[in-house]
PLY file of the C-alpha trace (Angstrom):
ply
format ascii 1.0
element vertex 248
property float x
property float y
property float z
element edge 247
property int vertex1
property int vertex2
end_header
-14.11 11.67 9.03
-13.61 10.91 5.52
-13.14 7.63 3.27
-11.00 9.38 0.55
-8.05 7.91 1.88
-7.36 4.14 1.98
-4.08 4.59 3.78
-2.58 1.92 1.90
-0.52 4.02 -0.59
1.02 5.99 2.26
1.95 2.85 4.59
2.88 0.97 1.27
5.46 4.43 0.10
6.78 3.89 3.71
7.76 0.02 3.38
9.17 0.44 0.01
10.72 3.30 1.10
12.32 1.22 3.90
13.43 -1.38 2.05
15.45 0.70 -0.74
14.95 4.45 0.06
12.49 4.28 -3.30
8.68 5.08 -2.55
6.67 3.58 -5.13
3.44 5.69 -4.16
3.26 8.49 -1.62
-1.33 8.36 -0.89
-3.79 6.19 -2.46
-6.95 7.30 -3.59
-8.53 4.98 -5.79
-10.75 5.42 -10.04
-13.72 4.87 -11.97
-14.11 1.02 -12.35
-17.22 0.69 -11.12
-19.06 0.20 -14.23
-22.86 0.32 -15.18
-24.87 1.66 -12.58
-28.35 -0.31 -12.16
-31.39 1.08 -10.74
-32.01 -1.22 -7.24
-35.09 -1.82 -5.92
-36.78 -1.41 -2.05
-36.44 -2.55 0.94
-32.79 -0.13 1.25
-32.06 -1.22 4.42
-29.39 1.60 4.80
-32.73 4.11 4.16
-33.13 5.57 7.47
-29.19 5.64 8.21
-27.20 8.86 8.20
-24.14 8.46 6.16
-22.13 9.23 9.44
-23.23 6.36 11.05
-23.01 4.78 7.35
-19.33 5.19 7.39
-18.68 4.68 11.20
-20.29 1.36 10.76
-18.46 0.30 7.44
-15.18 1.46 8.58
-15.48 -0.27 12.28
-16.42 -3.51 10.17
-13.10 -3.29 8.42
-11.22 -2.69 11.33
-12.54 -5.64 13.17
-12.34 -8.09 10.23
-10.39 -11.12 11.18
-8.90 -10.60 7.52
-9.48 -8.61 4.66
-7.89 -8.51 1.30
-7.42 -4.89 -0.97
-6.44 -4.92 -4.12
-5.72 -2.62 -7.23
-4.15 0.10 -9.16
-3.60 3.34 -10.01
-1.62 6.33 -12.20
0.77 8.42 -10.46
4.07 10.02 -10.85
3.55 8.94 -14.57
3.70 5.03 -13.55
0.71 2.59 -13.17
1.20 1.00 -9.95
-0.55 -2.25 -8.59
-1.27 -3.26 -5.07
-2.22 -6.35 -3.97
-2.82 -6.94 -0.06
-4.04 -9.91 2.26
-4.14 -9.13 5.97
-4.54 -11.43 8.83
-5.23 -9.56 11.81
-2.65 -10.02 14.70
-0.45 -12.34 12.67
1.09 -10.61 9.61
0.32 -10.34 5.85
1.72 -10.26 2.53
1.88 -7.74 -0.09
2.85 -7.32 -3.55
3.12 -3.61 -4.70
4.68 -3.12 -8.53
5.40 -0.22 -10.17
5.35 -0.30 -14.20
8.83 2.13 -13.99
10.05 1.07 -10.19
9.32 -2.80 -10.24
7.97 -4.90 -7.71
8.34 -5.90 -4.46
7.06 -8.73 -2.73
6.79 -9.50 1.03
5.48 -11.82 3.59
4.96 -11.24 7.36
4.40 -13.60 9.70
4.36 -12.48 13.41
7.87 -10.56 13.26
9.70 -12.06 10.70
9.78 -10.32 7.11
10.45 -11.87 3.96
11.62 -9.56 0.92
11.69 -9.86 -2.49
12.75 -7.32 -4.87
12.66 -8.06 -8.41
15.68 -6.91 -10.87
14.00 -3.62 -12.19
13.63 -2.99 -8.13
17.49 -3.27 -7.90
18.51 -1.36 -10.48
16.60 1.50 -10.06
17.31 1.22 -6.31
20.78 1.11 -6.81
21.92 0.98 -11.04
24.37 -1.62 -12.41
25.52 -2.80 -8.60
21.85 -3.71 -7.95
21.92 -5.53 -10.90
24.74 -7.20 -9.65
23.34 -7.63 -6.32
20.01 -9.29 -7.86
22.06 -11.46 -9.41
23.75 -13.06 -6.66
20.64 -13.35 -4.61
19.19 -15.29 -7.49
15.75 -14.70 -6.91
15.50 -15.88 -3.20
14.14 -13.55 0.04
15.70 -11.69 2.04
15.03 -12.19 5.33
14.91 -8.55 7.36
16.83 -9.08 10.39
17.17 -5.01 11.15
14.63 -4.58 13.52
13.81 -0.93 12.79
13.81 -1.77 9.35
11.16 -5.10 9.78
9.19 -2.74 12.66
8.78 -0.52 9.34
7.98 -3.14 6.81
5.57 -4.88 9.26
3.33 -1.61 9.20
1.63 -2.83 6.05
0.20 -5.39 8.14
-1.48 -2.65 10.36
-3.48 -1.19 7.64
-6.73 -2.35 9.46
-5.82 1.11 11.95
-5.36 2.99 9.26
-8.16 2.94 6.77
-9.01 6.51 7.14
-8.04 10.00 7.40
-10.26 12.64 8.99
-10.48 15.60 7.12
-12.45 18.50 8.23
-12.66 20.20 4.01
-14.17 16.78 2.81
-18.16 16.34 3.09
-20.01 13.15 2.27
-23.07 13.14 0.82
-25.60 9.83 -0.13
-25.38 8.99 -3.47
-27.36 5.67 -5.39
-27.70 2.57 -4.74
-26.29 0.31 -7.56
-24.60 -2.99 -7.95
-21.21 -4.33 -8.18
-20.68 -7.91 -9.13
-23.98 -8.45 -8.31
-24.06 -7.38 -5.07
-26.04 -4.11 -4.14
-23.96 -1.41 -2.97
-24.41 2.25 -1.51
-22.40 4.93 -2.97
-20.74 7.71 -0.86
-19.80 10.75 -2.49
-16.84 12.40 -1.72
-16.99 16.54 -2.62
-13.17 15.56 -3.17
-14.34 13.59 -6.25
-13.91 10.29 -5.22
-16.53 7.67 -4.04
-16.34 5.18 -1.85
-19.00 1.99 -1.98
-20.38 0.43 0.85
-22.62 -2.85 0.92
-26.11 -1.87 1.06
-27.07 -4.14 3.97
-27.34 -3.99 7.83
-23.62 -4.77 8.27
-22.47 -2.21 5.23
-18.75 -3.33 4.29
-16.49 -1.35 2.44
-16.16 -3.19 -1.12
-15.14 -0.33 -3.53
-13.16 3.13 -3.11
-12.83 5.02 -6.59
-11.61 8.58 -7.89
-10.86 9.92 -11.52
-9.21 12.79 -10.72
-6.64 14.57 -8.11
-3.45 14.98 -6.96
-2.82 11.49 -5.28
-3.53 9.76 -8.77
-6.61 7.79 -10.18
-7.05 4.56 -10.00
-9.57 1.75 -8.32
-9.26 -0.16 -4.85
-10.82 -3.08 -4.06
-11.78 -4.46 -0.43
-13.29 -8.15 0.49
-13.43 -7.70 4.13
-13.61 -11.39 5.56
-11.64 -12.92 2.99
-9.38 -15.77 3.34
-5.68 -15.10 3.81
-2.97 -17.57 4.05
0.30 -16.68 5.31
3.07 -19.66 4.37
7.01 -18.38 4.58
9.54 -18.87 2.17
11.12 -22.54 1.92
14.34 -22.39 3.41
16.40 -23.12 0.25
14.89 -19.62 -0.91
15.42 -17.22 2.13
19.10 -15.63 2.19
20.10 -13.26 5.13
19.38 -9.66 4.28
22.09 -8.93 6.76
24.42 -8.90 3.68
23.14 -6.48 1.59
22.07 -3.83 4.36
18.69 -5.22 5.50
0 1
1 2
2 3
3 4
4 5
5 6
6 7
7 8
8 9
9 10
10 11
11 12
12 13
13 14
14 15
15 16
16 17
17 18
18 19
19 20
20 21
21 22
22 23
23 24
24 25
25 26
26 27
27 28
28 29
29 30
30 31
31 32
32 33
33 34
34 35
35 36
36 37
37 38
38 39
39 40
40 41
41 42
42 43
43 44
44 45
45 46
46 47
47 48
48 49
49 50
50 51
51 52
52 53
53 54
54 55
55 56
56 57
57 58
58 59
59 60
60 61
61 62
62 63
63 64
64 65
65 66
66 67
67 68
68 69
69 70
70 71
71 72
72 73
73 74
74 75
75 76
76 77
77 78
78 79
79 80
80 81
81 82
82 83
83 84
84 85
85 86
86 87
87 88
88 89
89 90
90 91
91 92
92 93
93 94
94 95
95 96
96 97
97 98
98 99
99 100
100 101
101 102
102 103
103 104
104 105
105 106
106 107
107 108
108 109
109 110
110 111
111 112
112 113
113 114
114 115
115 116
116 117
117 118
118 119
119 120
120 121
121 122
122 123
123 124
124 125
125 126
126 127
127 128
128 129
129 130
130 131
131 132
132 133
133 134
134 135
135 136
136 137
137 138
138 139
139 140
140 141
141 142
142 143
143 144
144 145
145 146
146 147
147 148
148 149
149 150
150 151
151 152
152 153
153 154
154 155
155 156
156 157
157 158
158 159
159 160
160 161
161 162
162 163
163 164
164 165
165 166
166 167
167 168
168 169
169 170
170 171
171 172
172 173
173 174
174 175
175 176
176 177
177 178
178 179
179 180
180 181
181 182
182 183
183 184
184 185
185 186
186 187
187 188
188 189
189 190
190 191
191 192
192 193
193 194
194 195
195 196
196 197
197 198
198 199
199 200
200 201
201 202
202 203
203 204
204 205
205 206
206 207
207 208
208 209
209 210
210 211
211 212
212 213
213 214
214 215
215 216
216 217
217 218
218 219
219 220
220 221
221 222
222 223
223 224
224 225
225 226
226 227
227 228
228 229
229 230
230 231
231 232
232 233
233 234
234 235
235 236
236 237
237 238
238 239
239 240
240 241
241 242
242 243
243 244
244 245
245 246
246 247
């Protein structure tokens, strides 16, 4: 198995996708950004681990998180596109993916409901001067998704947790230094794709960092704080229209 995917650009192409048949970014995998790196010093308590069991560990950790947040950007399809993701396991999540040509979208999930905001650069690429029009009468309020293939669809974002990884049997990892990131000492995994993915060197090793410079999926940097706090409030009323009315 390999960490070069995140799966968060491919579940995030499918939601925006849903939403207005315009897929901001098809795969994720993630740039430099991780700056400086500084010699550490013993005890590595990932020493005698086998980067297998390395990633096993790190990616079960993610999985089981209670929460986790990811958040970043990237170059592809000649846009920079930002993602910013807070996941509460078993309840929902919100999301805000923008793309510097497509625009942004914003949504909330909260058990089954979805909440959907599409700014007016969304619109009118989505749909030209009538989703200009369209933006205008919703005035900045959410949709709420009452389709229920289209929410089931939406709602996959929140079920990123399953989808971390993809196994691929042409990618090898390999052990690469131990450095630190924001002061915190981390383990880098090499990826013969050319990305890297960072680990906390520790006994419970946590994704923090997945990076790549180069390839066809775009460059760009991910972050991960698995753990982190996530609060998932909906919409006042005054602000949530029926997306019944405009096809959602």
């Amino acid at each position: 198995m390999s960490l070069r995917k995140a799966g968060l650009g491919r579940i995030a192409a499918a939601a925006v996708k849903g939403a207005s048949a315009l897929a901001i970014g098809a795969c994720l995998t993630v740039g430099s950004g991780i700056g400086v790196a500084h010699a550490a010093t013993p005890p590595d308590p990932l020493k005698n681990w086998s980067v297998a069991h390395i990633e096993a560990t790190s990616i079960a950790n993610a999985e089981a998180a209670p929460s986790l947040t990811l958040s970043g950007s990237f170059r592809q399809s000649g846009q920079t596109v930002t993602l910013n993701l807070g996941i509460k396991k078993g309840q929902g999540c919100n999301a805000t993916i923008g793309g510097s040509k497509t625009g942004t979208m914003k949504m909330i999930v909260i058990s089954k409901t979805v909440y959907l905001y599409l700014d007016k650069k969304f619109w009118t690429n989505a749909a030209g001067s009538g989703g200009a029009a369209i933006y205008a009468q919703i005035n900045g309020r959410y949709l709420k998704v009452s389709s229920a293939s289209l929410a089931k669809s939406l709602a996959l974002v929140c079920n990123l947790q399953g989808n971390i990884t993809e196994s691929s049997s042409k990618i090898t990892v390999s052990r690469g230094i131990v450095s630190t990131l924001d002061g915190v000492r981390v383990l880098q995994l090499k990826n013969s794709d050319g990305s890297d993915v960072y680990v906390t060197d520790s006994s419970k090793p946590e994704i923090v960092e997945i990076t790549a410079t180069k390839g066809s999926n775009g460059a760009g940097t991910l972050r991960m704080n698995v753990g982190a706090r996530v609060t998932l409030v909906a919409p006042p009323a005054s602000d949530v229209i029926n997306g019944a009315k405009y096809g959602f």
